[in-house]
Jmol script that loads the backbone (N, CA, C; Angstrom):
load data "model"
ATOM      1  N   UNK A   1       2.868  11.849  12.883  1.00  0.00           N
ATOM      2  CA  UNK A   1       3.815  12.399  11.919  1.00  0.00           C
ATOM      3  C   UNK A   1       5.034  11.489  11.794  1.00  0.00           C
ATOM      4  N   UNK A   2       5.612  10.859  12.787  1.00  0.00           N
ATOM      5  CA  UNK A   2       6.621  10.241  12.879  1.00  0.00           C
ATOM      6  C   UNK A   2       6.291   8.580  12.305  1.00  0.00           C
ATOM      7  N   UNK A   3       5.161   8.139  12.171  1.00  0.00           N
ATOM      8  CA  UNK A   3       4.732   6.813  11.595  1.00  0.00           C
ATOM      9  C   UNK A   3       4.524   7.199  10.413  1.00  0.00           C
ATOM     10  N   UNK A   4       3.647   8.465  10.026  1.00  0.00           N
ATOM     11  CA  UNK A   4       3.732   8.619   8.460  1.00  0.00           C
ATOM     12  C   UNK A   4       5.325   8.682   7.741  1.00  0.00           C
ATOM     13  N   UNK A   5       6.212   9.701   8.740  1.00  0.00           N
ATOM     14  CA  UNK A   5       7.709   9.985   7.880  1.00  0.00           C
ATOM     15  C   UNK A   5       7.865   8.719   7.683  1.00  0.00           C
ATOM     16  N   UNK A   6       7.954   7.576   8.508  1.00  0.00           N
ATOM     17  CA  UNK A   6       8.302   6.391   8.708  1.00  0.00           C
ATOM     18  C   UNK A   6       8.104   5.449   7.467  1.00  0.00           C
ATOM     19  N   UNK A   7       6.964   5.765   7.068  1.00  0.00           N
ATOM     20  CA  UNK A   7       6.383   4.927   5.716  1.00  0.00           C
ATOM     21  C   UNK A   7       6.989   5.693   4.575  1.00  0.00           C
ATOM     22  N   UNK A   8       7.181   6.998   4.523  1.00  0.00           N
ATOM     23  CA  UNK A   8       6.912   7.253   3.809  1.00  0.00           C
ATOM     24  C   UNK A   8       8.747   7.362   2.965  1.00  0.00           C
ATOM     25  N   UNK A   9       9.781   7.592   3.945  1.00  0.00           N
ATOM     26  CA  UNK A   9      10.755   7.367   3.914  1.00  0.00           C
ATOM     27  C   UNK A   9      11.413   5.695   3.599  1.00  0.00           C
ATOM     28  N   UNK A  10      10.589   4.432   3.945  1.00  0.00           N
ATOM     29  CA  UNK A  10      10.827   3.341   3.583  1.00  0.00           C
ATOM     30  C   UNK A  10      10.218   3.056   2.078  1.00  0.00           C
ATOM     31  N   UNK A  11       9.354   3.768   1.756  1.00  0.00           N
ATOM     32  CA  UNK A  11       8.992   3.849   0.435  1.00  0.00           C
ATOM     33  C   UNK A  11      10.204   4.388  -0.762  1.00  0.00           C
ATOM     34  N   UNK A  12      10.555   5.495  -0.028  1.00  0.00           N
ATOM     35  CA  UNK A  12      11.882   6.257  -1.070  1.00  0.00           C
ATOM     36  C   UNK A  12      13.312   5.777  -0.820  1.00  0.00           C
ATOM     37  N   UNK A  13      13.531   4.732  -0.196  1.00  0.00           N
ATOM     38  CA  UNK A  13      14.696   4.381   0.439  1.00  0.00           C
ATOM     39  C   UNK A  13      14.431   2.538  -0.866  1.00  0.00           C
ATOM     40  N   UNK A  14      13.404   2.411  -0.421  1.00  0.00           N
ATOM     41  CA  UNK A  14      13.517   1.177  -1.884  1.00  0.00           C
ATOM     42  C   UNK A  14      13.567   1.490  -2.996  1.00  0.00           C
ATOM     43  N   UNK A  15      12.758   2.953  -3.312  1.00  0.00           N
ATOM     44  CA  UNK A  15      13.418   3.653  -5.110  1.00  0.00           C
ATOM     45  C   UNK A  15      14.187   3.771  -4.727  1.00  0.00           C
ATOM     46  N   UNK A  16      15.725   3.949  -4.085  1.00  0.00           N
ATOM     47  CA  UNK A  16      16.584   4.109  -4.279  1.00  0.00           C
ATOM     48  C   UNK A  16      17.381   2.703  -4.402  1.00  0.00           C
ATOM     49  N   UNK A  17      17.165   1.752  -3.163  1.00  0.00           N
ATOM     50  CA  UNK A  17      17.562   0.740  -3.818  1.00  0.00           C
ATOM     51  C   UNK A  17      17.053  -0.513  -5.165  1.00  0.00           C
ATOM     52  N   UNK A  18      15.815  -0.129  -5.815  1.00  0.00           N
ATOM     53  CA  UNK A  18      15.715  -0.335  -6.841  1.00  0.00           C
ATOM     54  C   UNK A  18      16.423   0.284  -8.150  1.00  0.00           C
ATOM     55  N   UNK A  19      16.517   1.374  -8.248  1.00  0.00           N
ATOM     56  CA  UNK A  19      17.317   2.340  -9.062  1.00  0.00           C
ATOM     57  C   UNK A  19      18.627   1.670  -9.056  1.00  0.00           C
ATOM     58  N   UNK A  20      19.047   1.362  -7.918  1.00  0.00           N
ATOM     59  CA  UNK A  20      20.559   1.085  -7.469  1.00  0.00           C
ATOM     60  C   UNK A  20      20.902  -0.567  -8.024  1.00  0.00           C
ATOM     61  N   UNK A  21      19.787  -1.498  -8.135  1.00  0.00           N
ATOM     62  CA  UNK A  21      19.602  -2.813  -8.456  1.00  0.00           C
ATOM     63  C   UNK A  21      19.837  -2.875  -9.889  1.00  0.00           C
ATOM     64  N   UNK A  22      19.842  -1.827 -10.876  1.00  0.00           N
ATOM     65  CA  UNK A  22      19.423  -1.900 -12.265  1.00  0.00           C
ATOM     66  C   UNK A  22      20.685  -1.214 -12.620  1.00  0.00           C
ATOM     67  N   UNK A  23      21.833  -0.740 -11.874  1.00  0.00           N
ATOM     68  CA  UNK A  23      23.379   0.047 -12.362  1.00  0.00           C
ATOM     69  C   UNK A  23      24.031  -1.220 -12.050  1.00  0.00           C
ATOM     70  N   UNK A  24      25.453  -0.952 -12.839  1.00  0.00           N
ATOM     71  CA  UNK A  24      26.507  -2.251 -12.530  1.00  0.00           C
ATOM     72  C   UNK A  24      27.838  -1.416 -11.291  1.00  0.00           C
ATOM     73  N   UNK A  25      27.715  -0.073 -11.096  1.00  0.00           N
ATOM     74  CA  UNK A  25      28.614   0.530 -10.252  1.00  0.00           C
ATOM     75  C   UNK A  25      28.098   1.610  -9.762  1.00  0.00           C
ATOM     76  N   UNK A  26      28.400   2.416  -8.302  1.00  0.00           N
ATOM     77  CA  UNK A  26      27.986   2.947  -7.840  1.00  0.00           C
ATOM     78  C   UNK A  26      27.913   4.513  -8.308  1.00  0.00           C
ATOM     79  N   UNK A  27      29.113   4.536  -9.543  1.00  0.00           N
ATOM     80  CA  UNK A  27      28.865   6.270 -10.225  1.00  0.00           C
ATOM     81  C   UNK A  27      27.216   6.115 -10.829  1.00  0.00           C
ATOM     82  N   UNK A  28      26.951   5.010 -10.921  1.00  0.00           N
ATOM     83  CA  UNK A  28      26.183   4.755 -12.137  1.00  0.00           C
ATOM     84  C   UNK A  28      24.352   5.026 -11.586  1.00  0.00           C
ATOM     85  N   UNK A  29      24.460   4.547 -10.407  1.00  0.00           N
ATOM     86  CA  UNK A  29      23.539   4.726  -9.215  1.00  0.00           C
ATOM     87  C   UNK A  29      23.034   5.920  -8.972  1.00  0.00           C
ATOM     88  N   UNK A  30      24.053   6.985  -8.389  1.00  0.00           N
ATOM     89  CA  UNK A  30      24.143   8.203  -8.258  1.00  0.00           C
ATOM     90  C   UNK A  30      23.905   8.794  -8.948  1.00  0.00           C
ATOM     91  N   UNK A  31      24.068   8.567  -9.990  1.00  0.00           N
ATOM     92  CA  UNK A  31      23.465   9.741 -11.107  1.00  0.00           C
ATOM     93  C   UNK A  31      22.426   9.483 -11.893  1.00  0.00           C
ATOM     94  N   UNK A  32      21.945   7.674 -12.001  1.00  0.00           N
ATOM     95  CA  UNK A  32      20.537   7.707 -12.089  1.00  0.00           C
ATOM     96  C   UNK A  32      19.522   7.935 -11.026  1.00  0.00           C
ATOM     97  N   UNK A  33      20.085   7.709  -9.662  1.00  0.00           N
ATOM     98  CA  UNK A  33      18.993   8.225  -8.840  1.00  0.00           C
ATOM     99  C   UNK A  33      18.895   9.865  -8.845  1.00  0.00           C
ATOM    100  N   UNK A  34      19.828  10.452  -9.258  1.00  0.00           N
ATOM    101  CA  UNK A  34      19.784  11.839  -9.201  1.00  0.00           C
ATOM    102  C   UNK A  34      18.222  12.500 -10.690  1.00  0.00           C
ATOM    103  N   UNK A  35      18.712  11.811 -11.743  1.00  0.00           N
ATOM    104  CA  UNK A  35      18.067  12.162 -12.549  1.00  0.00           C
ATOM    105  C   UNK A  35      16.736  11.279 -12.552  1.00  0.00           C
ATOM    106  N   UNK A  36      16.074  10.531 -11.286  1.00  0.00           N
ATOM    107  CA  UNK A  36      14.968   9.814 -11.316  1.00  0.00           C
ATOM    108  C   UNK A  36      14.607  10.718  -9.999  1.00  0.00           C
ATOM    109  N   UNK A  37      15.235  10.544  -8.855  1.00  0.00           N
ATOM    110  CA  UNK A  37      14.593  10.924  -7.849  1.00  0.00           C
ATOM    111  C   UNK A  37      14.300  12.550  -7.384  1.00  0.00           C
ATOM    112  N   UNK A  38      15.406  13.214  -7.755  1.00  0.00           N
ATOM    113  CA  UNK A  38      14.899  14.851  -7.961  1.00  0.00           C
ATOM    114  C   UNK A  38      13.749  15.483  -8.602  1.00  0.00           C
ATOM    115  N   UNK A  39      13.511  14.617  -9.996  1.00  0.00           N
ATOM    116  CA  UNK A  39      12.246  15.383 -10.934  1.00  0.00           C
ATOM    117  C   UNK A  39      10.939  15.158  -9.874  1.00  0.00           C
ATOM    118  N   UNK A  40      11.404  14.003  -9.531  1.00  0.00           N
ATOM    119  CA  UNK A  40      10.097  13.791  -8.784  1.00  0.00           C
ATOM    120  C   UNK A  40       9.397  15.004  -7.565  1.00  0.00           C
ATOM    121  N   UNK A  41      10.117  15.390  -6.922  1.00  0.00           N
ATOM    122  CA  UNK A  41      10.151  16.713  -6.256  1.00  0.00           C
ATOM    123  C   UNK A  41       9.089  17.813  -7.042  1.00  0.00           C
ATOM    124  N   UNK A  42       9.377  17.529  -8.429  1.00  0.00           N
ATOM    125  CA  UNK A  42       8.763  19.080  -9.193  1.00  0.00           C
ATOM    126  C   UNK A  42       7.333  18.530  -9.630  1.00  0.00           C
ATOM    127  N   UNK A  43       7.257  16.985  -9.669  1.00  0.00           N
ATOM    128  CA  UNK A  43       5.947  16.869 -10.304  1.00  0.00           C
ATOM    129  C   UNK A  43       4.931  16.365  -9.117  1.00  0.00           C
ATOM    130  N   UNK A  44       5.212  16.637  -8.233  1.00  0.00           N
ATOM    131  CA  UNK A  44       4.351  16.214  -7.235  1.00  0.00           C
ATOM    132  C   UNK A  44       3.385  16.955  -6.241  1.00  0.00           C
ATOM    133  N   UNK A  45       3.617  17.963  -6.516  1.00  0.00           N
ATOM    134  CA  UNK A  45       2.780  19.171  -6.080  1.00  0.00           C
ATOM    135  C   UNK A  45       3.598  20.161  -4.837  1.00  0.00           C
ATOM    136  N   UNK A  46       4.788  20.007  -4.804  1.00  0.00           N
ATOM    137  CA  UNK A  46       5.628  19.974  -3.491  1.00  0.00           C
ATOM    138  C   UNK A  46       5.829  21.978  -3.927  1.00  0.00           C
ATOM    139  N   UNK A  47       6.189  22.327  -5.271  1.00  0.00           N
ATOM    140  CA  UNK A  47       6.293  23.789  -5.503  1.00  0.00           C
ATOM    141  C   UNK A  47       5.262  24.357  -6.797  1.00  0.00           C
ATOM    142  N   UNK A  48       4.902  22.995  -7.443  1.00  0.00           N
ATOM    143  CA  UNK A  48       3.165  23.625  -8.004  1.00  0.00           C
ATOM    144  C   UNK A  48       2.848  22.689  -7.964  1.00  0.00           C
ATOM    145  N   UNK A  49       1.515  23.038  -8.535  1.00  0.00           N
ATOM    146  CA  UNK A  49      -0.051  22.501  -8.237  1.00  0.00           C
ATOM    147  C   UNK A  49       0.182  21.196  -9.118  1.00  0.00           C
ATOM    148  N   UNK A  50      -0.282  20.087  -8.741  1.00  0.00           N
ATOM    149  CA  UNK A  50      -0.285  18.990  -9.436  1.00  0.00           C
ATOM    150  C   UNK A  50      -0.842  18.873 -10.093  1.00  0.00           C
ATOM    151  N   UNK A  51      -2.407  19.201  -9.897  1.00  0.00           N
ATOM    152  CA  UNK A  51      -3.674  19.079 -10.714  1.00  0.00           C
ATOM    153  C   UNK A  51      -3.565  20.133 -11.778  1.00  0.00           C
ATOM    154  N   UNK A  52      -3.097  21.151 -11.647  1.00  0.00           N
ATOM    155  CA  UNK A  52      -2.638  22.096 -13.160  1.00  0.00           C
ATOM    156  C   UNK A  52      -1.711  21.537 -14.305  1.00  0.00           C
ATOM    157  N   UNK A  53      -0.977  20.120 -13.573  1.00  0.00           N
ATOM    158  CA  UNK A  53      -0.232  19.953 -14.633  1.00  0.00           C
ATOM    159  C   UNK A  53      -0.673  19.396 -15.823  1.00  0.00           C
ATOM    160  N   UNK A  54      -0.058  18.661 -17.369  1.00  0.00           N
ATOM    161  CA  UNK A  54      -0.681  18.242 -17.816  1.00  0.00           C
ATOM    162  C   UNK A  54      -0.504  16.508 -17.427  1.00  0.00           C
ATOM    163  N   UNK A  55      -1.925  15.707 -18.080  1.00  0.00           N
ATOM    164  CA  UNK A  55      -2.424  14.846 -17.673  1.00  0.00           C
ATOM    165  C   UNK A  55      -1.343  13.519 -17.746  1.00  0.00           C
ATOM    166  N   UNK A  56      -0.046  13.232 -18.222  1.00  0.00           N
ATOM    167  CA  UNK A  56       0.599  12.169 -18.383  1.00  0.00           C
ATOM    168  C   UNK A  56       1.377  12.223 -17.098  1.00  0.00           C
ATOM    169  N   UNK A  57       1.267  13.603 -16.876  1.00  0.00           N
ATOM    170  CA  UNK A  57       2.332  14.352 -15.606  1.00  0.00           C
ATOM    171  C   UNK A  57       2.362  13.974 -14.296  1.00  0.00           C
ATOM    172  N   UNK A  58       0.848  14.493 -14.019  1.00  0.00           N
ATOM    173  CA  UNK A  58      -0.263  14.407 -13.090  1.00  0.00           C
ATOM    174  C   UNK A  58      -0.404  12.758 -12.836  1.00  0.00           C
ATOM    175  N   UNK A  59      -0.181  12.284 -13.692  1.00  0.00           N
ATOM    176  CA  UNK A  59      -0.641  10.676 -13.396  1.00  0.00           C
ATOM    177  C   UNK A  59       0.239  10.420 -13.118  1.00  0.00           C
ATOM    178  N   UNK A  60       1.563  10.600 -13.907  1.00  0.00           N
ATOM    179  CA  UNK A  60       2.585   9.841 -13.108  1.00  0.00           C
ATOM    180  C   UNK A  60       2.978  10.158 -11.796  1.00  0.00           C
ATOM    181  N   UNK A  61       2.775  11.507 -11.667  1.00  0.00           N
ATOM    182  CA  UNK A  61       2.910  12.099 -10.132  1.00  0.00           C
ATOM    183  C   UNK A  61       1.737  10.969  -8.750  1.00  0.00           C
ATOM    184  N   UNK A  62       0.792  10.547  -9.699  1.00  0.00           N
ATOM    185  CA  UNK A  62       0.240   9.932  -8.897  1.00  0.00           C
ATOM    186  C   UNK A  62       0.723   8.705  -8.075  1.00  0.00           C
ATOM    187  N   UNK A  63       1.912   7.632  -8.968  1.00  0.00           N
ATOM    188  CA  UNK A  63       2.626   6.849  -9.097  1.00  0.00           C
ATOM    189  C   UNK A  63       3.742   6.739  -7.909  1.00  0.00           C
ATOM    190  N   UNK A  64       4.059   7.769  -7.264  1.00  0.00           N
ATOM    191  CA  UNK A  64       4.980   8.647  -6.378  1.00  0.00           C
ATOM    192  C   UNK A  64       4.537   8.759  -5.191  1.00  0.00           C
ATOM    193  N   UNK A  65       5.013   8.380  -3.964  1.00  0.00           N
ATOM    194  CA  UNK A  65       4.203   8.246  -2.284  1.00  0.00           C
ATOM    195  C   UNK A  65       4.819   9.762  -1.627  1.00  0.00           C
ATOM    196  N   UNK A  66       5.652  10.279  -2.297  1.00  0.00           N
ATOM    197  CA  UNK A  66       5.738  11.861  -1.769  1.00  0.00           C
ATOM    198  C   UNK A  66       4.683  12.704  -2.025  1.00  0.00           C
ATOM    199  N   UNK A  67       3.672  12.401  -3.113  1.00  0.00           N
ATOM    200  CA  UNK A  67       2.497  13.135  -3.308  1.00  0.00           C
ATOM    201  C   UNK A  67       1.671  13.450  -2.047  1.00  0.00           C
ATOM    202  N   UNK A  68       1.109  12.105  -1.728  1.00  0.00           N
ATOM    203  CA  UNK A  68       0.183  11.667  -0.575  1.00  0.00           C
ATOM    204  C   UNK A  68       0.914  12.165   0.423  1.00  0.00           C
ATOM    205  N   UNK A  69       2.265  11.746   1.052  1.00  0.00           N
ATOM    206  CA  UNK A  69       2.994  12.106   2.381  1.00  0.00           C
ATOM    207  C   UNK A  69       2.709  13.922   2.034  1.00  0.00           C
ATOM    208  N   UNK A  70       2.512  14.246   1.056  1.00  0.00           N
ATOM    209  CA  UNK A  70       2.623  16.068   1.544  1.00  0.00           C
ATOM    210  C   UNK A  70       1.548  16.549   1.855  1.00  0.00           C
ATOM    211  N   UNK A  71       0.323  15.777   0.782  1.00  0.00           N
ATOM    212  CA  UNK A  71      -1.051  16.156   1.909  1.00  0.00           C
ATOM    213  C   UNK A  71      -1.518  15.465   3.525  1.00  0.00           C
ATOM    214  N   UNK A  72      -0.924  14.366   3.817  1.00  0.00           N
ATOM    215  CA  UNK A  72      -1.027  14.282   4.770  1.00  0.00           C
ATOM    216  C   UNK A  72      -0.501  15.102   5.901  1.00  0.00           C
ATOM    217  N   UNK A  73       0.865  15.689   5.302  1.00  0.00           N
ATOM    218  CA  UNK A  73       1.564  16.434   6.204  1.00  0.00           C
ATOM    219  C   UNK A  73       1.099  18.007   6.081  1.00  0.00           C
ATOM    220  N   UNK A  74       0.732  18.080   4.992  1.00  0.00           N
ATOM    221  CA  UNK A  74      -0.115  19.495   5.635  1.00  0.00           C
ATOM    222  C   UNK A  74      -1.732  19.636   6.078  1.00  0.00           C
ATOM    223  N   UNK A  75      -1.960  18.391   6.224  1.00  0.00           N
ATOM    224  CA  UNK A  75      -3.164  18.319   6.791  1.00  0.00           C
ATOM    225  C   UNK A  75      -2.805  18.398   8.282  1.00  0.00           C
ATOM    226  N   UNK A  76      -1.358  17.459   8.978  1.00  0.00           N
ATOM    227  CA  UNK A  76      -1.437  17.756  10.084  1.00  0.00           C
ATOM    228  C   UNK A  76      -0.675  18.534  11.107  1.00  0.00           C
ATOM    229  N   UNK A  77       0.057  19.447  10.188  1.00  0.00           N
ATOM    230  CA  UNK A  77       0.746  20.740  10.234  1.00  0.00           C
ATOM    231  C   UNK A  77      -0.129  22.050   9.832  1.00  0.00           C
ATOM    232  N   UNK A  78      -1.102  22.021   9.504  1.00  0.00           N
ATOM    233  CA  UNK A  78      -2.166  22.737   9.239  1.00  0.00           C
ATOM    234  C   UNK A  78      -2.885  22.977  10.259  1.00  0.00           C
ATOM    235  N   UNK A  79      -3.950  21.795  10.211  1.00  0.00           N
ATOM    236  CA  UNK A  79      -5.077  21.292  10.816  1.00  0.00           C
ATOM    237  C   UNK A  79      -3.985  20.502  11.942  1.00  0.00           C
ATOM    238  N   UNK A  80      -3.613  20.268  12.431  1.00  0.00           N
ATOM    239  CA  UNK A  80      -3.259  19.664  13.667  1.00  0.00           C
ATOM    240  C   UNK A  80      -3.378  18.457  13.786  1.00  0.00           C
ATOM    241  N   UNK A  81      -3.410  17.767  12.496  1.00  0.00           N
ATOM    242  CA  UNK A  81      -3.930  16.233  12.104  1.00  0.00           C
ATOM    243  C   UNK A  81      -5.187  15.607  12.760  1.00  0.00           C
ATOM    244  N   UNK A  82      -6.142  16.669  12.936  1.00  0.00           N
ATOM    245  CA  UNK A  82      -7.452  16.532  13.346  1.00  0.00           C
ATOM    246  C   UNK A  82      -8.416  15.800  12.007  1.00  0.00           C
ATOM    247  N   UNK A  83      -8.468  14.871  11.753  1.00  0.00           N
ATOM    248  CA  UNK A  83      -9.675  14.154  10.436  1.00  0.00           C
ATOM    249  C   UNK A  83      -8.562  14.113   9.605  1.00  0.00           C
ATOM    250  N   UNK A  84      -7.353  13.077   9.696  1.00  0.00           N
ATOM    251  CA  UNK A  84      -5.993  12.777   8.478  1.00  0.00           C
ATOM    252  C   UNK A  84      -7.310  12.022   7.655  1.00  0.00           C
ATOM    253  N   UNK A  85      -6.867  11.903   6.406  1.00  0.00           N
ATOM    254  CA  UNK A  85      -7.487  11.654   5.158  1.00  0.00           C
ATOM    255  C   UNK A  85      -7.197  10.242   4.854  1.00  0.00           C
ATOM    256  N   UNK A  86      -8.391   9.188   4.702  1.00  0.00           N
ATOM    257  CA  UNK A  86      -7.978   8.271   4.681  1.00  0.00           C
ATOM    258  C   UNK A  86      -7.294   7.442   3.333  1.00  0.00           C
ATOM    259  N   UNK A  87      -8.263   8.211   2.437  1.00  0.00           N
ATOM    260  CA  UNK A  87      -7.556   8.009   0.899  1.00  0.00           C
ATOM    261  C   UNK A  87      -5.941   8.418   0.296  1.00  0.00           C
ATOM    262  N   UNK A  88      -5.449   9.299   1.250  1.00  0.00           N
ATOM    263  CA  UNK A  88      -3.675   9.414   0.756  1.00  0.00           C
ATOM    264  C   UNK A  88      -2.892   8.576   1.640  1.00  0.00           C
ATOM    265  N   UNK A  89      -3.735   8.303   3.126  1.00  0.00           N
ATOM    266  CA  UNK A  89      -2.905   7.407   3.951  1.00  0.00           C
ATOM    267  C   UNK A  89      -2.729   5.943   3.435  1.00  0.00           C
ATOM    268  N   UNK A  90      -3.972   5.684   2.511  1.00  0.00           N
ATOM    269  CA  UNK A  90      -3.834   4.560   1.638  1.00  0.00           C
ATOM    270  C   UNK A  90      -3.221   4.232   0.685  1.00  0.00           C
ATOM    271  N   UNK A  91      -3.279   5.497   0.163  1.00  0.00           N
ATOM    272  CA  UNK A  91      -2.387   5.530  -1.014  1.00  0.00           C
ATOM    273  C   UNK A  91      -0.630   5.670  -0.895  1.00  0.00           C
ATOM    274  N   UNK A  92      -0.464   6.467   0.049  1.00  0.00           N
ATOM    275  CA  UNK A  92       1.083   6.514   0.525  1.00  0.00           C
ATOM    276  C   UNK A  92       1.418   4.837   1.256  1.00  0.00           C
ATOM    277  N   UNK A  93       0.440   4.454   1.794  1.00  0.00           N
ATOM    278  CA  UNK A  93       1.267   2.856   2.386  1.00  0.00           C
ATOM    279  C   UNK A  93       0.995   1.500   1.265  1.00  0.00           C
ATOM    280  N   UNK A  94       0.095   1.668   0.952  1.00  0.00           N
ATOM    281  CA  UNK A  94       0.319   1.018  -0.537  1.00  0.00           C
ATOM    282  C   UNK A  94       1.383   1.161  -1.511  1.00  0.00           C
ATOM    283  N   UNK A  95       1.801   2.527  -2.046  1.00  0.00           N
ATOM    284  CA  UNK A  95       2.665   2.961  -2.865  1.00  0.00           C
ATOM    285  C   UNK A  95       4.434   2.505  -1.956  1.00  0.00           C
ATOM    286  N   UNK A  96       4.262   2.791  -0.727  1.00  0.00           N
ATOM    287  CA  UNK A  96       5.010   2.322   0.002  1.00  0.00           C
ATOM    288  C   UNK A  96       5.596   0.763  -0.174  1.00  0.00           C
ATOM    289  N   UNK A  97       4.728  -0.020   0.022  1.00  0.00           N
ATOM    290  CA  UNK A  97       4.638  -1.419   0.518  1.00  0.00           C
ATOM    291  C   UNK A  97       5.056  -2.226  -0.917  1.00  0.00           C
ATOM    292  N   UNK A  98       4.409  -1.297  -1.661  1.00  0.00           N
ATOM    293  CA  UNK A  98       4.877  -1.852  -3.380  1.00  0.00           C
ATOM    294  C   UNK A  98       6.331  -1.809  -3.595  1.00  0.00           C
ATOM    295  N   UNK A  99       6.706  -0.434  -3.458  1.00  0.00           N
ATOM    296  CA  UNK A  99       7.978  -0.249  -3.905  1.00  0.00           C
ATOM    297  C   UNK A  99       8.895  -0.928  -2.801  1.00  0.00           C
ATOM    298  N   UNK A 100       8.644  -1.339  -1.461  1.00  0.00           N
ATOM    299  CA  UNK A 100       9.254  -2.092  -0.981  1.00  0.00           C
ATOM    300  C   UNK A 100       9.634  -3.400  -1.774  1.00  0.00           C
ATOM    301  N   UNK A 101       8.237  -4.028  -1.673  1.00  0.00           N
ATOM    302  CA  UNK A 101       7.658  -5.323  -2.314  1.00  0.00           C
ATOM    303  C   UNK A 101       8.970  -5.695  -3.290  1.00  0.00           C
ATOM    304  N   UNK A 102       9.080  -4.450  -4.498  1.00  0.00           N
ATOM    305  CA  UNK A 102       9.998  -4.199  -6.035  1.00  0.00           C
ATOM    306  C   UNK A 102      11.355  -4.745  -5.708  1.00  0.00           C
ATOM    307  N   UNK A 103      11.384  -3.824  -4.533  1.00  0.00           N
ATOM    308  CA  UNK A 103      13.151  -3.814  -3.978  1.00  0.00           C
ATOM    309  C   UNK A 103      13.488  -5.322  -4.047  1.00  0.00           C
ATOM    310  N   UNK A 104      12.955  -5.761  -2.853  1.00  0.00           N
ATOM    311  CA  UNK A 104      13.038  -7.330  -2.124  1.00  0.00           C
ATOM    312  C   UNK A 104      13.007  -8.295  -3.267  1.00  0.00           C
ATOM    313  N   UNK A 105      12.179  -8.231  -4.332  1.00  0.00           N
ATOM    314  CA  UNK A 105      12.114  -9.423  -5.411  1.00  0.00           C
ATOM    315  C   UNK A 105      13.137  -8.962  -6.188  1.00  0.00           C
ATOM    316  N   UNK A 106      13.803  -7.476  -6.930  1.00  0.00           N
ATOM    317  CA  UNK A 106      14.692  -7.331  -7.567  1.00  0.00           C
ATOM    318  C   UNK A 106      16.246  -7.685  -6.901  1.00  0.00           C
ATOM    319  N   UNK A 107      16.324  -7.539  -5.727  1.00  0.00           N
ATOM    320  CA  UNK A 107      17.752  -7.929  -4.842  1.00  0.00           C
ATOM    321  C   UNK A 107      17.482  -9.669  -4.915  1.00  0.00           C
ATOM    322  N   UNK A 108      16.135 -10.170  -5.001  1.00  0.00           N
ATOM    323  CA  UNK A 108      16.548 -11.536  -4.943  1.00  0.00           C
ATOM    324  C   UNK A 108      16.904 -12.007  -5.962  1.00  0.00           C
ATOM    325  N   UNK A 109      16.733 -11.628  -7.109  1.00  0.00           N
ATOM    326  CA  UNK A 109      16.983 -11.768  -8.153  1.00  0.00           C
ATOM    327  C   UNK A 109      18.843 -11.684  -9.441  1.00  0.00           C
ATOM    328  N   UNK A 110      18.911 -10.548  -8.032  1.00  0.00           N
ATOM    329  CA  UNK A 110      20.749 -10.158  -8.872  1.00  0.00           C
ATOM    330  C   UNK A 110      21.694 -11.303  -8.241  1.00  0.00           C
ATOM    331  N   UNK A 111      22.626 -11.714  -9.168  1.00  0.00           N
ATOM    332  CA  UNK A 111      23.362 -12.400  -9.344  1.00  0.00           C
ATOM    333  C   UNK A 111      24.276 -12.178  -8.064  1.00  0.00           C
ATOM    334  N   UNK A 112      24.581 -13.330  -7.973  1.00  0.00           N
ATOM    335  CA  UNK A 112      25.771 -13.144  -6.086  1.00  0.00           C
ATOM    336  C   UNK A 112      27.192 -12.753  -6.681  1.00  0.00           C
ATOM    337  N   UNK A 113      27.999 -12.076  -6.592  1.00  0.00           N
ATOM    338  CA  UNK A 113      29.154 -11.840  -6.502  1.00  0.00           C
ATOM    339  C   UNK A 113      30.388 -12.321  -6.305  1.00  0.00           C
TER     340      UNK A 113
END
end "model"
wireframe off; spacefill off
backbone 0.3
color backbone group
C-alpha cells in the first residue's frame, strides 16, 4: 500500500507541477490546479461508477492514475491485497512515470529567471 501511495502520489504531484509550469504566477496555479485537479475526483469512479459514465468521460477518466490507484486500493483493503491486479498496477505506474516524464521536459524547458 505504501509503494502503491508512493507512485501514485508522484504521479499527482507532477500534474501539479505541470499545471503550475503553464501559469506566469502563483494565484494563477492555484486556481488552475483547482479547476483541473478536483473534477478529476468526480470522473474517476471515486463517488460513481466510471463505466456508467458517458464515453468521452470514461476515457478521459482513463487518462488519470487515481482511477487505477482506487482499484488497487480496494482490492487490497478489501481482499487483503491477496491477487493485486496486474493491469491497473500497470496502468497507474505508467500513467505515473509519464506525467513525471511531462513535468521534467516542461521545467527544462521554462525560461531561467
Amino acid at each position: 500500500l505504501v509503494g502503491l501511495s508512493a507512485i501514485y502520489i508522484s504521479g499527482y504531484v507532477a500534474m501539479g507541477l505541470i499545471v503550475a509550469s503553464y501559469c506566469s504566477n502563483q494565484q494563477q496555479a492555484m486556481l488552475l490546479s483547482f479547476f483541473v485537479i478536483f473534477p478529476n475526483l468526480m470522473i474517476t469512479g471515486c463517488f460513481f461508477p466510471a463505466d456508467d459514465m458517458p464515453w468521452p468521460i470514461e476515457w478521459l477518466s482513463r487518462l488519470l492514475p487515481i482511477r487505477y490507484y482506487l482499484v488497487l486500493l480496494r482490492t487490497i483493503l478489501l481482499k487483503g491485497g491477496s491477487g493485486l491486479l496486474p493491469e491497473p498496477l500497470a496502468w497507474l505506474v505508467g500513467l505515473s512515470l509519464l506525467y513525471v516524464l511531462w513535468a521534467v521536459v516542461r521545467f527544462r524547458r521554462l525560461p531561467s529567471s
